[in-house]
PDB file as gemmi writes it, atoms N, CA and C in Angstrom:
CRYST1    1.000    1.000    1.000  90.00  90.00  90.00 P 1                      
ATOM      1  N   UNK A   1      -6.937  -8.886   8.785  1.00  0.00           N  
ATOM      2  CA  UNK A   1      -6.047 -10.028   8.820  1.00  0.00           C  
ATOM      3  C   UNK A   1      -6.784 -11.331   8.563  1.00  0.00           C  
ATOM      4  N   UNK A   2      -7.852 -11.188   9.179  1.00  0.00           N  
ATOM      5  CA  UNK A   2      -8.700 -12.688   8.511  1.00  0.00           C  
ATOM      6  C   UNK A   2      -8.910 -13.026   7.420  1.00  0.00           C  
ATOM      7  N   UNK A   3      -9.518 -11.917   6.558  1.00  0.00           N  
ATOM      8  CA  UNK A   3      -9.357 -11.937   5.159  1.00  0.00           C  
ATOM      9  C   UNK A   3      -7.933 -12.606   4.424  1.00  0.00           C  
ATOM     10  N   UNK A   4      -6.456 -11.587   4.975  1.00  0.00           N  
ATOM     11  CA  UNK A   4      -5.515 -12.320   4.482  1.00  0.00           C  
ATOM     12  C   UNK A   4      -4.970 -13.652   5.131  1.00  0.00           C  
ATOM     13  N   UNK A   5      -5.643 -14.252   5.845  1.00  0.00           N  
ATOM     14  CA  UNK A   5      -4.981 -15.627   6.236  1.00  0.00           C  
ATOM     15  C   UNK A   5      -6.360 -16.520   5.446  1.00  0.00           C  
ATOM     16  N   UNK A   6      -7.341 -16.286   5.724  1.00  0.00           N  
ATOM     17  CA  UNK A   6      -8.276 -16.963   4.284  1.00  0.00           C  
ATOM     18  C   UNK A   6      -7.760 -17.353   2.786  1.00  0.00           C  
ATOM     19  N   UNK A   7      -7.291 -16.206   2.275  1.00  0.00           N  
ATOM     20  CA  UNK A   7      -6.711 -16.317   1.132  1.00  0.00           C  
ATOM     21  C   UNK A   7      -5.344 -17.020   0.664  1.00  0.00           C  
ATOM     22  N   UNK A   8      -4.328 -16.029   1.506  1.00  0.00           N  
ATOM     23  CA  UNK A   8      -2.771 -16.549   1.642  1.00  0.00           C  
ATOM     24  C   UNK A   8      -2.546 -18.259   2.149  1.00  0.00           C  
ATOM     25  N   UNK A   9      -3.469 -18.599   3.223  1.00  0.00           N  
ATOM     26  CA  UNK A   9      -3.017 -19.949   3.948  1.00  0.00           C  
ATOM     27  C   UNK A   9      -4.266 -21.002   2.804  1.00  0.00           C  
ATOM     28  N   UNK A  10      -3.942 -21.004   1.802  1.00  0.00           N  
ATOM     29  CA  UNK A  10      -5.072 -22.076   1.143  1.00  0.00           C  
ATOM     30  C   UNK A  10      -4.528 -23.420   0.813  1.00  0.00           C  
ATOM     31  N   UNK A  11      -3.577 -23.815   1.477  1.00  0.00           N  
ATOM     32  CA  UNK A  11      -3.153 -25.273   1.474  1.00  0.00           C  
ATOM     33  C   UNK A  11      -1.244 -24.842   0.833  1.00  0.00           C  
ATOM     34  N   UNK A  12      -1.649 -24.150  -0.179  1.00  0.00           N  
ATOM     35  CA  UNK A  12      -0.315 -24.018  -0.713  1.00  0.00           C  
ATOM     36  C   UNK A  12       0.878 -23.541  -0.128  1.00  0.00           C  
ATOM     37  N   UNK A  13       0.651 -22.088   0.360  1.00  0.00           N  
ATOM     38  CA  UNK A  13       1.328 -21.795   1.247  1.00  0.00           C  
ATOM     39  C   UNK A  13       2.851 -22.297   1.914  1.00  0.00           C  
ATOM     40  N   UNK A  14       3.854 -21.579   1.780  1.00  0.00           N  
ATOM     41  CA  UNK A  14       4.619 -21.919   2.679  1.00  0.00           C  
ATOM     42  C   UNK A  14       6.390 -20.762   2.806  1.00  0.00           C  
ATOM     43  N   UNK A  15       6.655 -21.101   3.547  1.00  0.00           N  
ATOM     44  CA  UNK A  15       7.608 -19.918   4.004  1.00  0.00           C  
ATOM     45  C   UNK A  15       9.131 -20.960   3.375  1.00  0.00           C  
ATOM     46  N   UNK A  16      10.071 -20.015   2.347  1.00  0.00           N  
ATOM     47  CA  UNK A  16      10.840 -20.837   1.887  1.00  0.00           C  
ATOM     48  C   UNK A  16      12.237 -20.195   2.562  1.00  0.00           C  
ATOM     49  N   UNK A  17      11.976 -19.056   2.952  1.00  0.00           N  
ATOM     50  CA  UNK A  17      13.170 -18.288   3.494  1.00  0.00           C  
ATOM     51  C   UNK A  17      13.168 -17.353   4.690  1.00  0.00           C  
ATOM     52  N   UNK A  18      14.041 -17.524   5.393  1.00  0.00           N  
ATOM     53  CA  UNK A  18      13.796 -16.621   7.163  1.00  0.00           C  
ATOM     54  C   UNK A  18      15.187 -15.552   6.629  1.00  0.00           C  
ATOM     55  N   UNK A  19      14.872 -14.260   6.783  1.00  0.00           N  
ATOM     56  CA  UNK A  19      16.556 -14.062   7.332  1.00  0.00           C  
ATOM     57  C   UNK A  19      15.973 -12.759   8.343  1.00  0.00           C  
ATOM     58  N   UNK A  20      16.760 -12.704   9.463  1.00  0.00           N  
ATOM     59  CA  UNK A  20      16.332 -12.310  11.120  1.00  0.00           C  
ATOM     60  C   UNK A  20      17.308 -12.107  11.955  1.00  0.00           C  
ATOM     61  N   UNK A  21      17.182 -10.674  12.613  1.00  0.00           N  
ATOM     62  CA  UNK A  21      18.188  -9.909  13.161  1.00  0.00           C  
ATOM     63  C   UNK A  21      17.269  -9.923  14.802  1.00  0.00           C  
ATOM     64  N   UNK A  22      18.215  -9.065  15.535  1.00  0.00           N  
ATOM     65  CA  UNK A  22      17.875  -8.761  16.504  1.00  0.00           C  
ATOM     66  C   UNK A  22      15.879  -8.235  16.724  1.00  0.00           C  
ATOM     67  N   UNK A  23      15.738  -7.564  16.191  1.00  0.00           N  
ATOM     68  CA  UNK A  23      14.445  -6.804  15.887  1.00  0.00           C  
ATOM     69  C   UNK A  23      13.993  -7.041  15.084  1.00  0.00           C  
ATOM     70  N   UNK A  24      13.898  -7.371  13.730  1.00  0.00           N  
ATOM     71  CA  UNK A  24      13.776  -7.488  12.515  1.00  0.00           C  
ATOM     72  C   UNK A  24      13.959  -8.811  11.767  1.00  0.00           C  
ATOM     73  N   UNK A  25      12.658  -9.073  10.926  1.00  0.00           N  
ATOM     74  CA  UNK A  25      12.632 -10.551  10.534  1.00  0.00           C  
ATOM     75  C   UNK A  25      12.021 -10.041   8.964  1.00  0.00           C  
ATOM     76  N   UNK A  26      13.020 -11.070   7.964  1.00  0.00           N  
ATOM     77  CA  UNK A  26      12.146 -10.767   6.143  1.00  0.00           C  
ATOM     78  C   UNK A  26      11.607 -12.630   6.153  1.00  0.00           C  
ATOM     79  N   UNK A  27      10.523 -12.734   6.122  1.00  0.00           N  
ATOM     80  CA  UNK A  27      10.339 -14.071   5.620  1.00  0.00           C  
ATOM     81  C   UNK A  27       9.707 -14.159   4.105  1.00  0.00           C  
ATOM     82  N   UNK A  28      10.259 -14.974   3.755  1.00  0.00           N  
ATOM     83  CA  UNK A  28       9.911 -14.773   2.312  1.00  0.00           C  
ATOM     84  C   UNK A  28       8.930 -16.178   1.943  1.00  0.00           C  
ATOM     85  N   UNK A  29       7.730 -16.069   1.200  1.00  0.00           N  
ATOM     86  CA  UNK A  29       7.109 -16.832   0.963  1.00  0.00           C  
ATOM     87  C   UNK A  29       6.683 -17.265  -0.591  1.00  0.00           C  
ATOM     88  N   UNK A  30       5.611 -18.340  -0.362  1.00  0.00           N  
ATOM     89  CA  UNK A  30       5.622 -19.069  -2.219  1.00  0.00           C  
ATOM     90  C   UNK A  30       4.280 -19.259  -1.424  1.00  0.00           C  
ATOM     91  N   UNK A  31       3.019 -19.419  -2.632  1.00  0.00           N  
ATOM     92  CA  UNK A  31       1.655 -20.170  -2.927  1.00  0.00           C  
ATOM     93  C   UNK A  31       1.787 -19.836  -4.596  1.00  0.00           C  
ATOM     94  N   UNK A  32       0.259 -20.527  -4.332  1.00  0.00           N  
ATOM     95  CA  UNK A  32      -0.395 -20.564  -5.744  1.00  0.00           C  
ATOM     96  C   UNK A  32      -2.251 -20.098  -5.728  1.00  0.00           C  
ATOM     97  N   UNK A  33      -2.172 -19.297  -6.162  1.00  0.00           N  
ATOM     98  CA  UNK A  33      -3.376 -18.668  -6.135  1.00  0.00           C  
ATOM     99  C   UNK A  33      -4.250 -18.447  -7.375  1.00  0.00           C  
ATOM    100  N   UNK A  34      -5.345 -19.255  -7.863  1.00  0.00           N  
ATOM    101  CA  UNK A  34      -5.835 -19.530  -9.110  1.00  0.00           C  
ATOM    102  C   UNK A  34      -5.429 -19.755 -10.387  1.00  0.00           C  
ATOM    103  N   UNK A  35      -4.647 -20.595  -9.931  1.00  0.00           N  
ATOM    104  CA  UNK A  35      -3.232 -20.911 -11.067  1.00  0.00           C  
ATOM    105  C   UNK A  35      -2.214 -20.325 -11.058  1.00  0.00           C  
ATOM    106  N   UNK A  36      -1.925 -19.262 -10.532  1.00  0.00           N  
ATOM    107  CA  UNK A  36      -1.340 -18.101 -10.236  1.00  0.00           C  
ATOM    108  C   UNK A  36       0.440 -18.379  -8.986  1.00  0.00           C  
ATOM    109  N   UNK A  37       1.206 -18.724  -9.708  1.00  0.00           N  
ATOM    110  CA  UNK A  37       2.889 -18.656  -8.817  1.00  0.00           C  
ATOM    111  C   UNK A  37       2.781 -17.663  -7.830  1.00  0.00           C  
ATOM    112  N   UNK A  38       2.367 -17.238  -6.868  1.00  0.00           N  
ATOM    113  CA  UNK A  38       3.133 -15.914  -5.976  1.00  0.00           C  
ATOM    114  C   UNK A  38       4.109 -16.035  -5.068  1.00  0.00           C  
ATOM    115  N   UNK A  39       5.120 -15.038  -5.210  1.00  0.00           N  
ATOM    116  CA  UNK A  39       5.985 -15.116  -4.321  1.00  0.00           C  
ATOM    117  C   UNK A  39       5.839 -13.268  -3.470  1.00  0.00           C  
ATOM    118  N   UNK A  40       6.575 -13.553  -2.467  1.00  0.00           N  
ATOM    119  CA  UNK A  40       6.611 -12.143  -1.755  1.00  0.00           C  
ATOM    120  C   UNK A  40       7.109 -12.456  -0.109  1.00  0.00           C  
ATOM    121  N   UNK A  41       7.402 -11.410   0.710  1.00  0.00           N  
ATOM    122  CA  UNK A  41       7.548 -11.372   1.687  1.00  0.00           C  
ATOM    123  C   UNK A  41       6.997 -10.429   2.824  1.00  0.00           C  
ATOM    124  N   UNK A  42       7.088 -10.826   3.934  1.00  0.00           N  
ATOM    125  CA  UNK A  42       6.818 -10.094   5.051  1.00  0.00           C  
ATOM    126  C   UNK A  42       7.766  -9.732   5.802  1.00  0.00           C  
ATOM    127  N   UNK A  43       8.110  -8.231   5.790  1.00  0.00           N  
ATOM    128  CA  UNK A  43       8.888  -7.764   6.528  1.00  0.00           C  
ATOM    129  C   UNK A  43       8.391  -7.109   8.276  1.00  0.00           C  
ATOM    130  N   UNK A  44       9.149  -7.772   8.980  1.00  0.00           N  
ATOM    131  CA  UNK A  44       8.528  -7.822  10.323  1.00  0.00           C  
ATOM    132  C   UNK A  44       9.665  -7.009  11.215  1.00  0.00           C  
ATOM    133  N   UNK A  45       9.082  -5.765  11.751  1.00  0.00           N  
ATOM    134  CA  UNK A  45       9.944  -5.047  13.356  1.00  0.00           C  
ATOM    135  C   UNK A  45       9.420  -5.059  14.760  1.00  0.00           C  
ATOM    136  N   UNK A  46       9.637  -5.803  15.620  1.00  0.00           N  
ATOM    137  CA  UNK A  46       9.198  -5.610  16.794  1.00  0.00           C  
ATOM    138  C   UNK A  46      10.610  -4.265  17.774  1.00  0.00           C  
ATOM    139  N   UNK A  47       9.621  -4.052  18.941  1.00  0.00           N  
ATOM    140  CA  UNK A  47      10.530  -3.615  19.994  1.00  0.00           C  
ATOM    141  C   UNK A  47      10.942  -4.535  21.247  1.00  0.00           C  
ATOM    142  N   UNK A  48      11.289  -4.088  22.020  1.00  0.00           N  
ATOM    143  CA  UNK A  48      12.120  -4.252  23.293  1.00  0.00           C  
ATOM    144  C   UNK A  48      11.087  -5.128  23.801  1.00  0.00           C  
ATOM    145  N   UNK A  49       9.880  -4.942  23.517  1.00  0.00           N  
ATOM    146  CA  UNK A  49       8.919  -5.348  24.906  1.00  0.00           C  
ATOM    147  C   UNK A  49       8.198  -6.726  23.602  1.00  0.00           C  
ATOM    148  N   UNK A  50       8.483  -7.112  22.537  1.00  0.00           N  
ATOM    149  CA  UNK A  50       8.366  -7.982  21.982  1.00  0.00           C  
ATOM    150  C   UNK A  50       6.754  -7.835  20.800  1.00  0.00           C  
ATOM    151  N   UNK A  51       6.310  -6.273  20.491  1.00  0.00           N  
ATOM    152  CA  UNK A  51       5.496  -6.040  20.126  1.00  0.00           C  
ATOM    153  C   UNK A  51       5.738  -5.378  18.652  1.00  0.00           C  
ATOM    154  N   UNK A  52       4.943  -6.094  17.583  1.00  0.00           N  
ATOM    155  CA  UNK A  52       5.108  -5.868  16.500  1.00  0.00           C  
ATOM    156  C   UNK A  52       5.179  -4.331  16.643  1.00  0.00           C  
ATOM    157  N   UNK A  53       5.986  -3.296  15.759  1.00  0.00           N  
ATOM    158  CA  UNK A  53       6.027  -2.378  15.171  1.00  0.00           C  
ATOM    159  C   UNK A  53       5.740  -2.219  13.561  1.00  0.00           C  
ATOM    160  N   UNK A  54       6.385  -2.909  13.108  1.00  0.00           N  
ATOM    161  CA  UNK A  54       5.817  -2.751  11.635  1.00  0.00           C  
ATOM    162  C   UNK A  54       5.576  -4.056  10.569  1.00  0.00           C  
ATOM    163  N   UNK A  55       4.671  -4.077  10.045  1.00  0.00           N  
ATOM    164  CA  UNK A  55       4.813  -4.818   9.610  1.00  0.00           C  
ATOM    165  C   UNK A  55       4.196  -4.629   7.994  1.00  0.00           C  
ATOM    166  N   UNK A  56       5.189  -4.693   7.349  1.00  0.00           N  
ATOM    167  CA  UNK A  56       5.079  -4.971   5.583  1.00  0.00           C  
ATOM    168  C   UNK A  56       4.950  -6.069   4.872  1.00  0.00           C  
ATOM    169  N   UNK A  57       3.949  -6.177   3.739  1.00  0.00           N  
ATOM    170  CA  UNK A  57       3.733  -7.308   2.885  1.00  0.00           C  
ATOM    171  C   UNK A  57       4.218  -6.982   1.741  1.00  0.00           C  
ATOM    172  N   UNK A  58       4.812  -7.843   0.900  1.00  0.00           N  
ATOM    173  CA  UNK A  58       5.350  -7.263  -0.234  1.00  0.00           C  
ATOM    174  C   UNK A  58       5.277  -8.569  -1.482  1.00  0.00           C  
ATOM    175  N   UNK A  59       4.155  -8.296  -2.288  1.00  0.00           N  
ATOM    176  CA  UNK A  59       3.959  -9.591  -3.364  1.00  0.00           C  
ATOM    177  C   UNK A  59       3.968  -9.351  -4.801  1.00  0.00           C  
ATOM    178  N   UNK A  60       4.635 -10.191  -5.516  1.00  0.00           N  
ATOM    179  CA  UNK A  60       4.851 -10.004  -7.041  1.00  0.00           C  
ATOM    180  C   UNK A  60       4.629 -11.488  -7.544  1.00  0.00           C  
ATOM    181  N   UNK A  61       5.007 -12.039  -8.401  1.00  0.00           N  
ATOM    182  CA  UNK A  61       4.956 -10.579  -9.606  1.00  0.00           C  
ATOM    183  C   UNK A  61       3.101 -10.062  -9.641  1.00  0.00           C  
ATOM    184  N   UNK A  62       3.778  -8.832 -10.816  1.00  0.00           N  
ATOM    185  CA  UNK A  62       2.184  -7.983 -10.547  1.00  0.00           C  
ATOM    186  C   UNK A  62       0.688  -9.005 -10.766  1.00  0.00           C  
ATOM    187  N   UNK A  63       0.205 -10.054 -11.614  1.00  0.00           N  
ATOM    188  CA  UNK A  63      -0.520 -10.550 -11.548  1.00  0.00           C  
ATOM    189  C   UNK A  63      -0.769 -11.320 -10.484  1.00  0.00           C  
ATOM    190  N   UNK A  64       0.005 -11.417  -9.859  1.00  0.00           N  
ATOM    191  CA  UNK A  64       0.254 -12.385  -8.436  1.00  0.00           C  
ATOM    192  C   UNK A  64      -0.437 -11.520  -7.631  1.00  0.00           C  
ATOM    193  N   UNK A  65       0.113  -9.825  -7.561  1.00  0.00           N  
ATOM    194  CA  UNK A  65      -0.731  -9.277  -6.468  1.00  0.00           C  
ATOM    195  C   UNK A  65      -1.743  -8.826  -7.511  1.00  0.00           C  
ATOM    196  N   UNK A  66      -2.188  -9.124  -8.253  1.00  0.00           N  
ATOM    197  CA  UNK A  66      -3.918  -8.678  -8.653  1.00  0.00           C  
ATOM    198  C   UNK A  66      -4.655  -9.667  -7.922  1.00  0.00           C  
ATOM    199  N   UNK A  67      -4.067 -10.927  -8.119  1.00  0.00           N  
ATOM    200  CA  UNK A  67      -5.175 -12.097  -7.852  1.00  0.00           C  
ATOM    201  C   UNK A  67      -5.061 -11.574  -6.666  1.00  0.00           C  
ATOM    202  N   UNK A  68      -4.622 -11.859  -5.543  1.00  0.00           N  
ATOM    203  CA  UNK A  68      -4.475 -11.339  -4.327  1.00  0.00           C  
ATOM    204  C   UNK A  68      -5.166 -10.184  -3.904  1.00  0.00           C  
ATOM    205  N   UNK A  69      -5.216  -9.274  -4.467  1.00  0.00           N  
ATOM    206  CA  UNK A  69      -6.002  -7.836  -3.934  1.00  0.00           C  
ATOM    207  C   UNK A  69      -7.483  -8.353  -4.861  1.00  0.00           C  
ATOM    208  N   UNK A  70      -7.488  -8.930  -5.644  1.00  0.00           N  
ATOM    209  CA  UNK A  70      -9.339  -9.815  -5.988  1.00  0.00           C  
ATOM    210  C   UNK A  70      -9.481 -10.093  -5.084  1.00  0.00           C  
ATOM    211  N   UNK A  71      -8.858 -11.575  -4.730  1.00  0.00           N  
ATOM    212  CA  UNK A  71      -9.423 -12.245  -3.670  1.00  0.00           C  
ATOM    213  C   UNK A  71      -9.592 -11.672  -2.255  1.00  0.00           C  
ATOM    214  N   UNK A  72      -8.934 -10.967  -2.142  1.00  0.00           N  
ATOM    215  CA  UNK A  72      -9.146  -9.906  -0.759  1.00  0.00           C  
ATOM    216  C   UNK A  72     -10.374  -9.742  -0.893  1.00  0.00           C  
ATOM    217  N   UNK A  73     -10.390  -8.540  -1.313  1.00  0.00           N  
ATOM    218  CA  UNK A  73     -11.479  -7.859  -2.113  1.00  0.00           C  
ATOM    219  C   UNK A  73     -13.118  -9.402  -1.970  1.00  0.00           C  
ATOM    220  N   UNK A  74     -12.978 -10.030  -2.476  1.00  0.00           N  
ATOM    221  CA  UNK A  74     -14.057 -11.236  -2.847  1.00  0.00           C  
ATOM    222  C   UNK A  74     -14.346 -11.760  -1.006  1.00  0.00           C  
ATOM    223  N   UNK A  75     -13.235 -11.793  -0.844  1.00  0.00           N  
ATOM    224  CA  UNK A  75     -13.352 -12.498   0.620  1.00  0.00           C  
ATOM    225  C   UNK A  75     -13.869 -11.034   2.023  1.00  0.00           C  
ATOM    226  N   UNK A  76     -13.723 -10.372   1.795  1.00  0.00           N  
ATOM    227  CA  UNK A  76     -13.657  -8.937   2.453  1.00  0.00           C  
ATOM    228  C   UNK A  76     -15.223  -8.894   2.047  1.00  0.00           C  
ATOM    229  N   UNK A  77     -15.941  -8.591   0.936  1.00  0.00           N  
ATOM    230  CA  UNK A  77     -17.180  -8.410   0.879  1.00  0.00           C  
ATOM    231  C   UNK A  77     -17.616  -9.185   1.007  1.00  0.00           C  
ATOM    232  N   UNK A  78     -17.441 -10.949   1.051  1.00  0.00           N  
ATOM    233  CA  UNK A  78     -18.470 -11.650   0.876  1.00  0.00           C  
ATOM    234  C   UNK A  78     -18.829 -12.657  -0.356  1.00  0.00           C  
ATOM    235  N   UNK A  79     -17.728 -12.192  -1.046  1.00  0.00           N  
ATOM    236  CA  UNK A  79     -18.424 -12.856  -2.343  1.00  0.00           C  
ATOM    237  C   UNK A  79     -17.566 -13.784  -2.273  1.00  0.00           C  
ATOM    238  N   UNK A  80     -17.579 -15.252  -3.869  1.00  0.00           N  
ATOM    239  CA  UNK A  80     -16.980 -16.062  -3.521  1.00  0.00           C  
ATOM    240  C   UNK A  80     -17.117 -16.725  -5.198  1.00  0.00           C  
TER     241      UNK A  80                                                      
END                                                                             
């Protein structure tokens, strides 16, 4: 997770859409990542006792998640 808040939170960042049920939250987000538009969301389930159960990332378009799985990748080993 450090890796992805390094990368994802780089100033640009920001959450343009909530939609959220009882258990269940889709937030949908926008940056810009080496010139790069990304959009995508996080799909979020907790339980009863208020503890994440699942949680999914979901980013497009496909060059959007290349840069993204680079920069992982770059930030994860070290490099830069």
């Amino acid at each position: 997770l450090t890796a992805a808040f390094a990368v994802l939170f780089n100033g640009s960042f920001r959450y343009v859409r909530e939609i959220a049920s009882e258990r269940d939250a889709l937030l949908e987000f926008e940056l810009e990542l080496d010139g790069i538009a990304v959009n995508g969301i996080d799909l979020i389930s907790w339980n009863d006792a208020g503890q994440i159960t699942e949680f999914k990332v979901m980013v497009r378009p496909r060059k959007g998640l290349e840069a993204v799985a680079a920069a992982m990748f770059n930030e994860m080993s070290g490099r830069q």
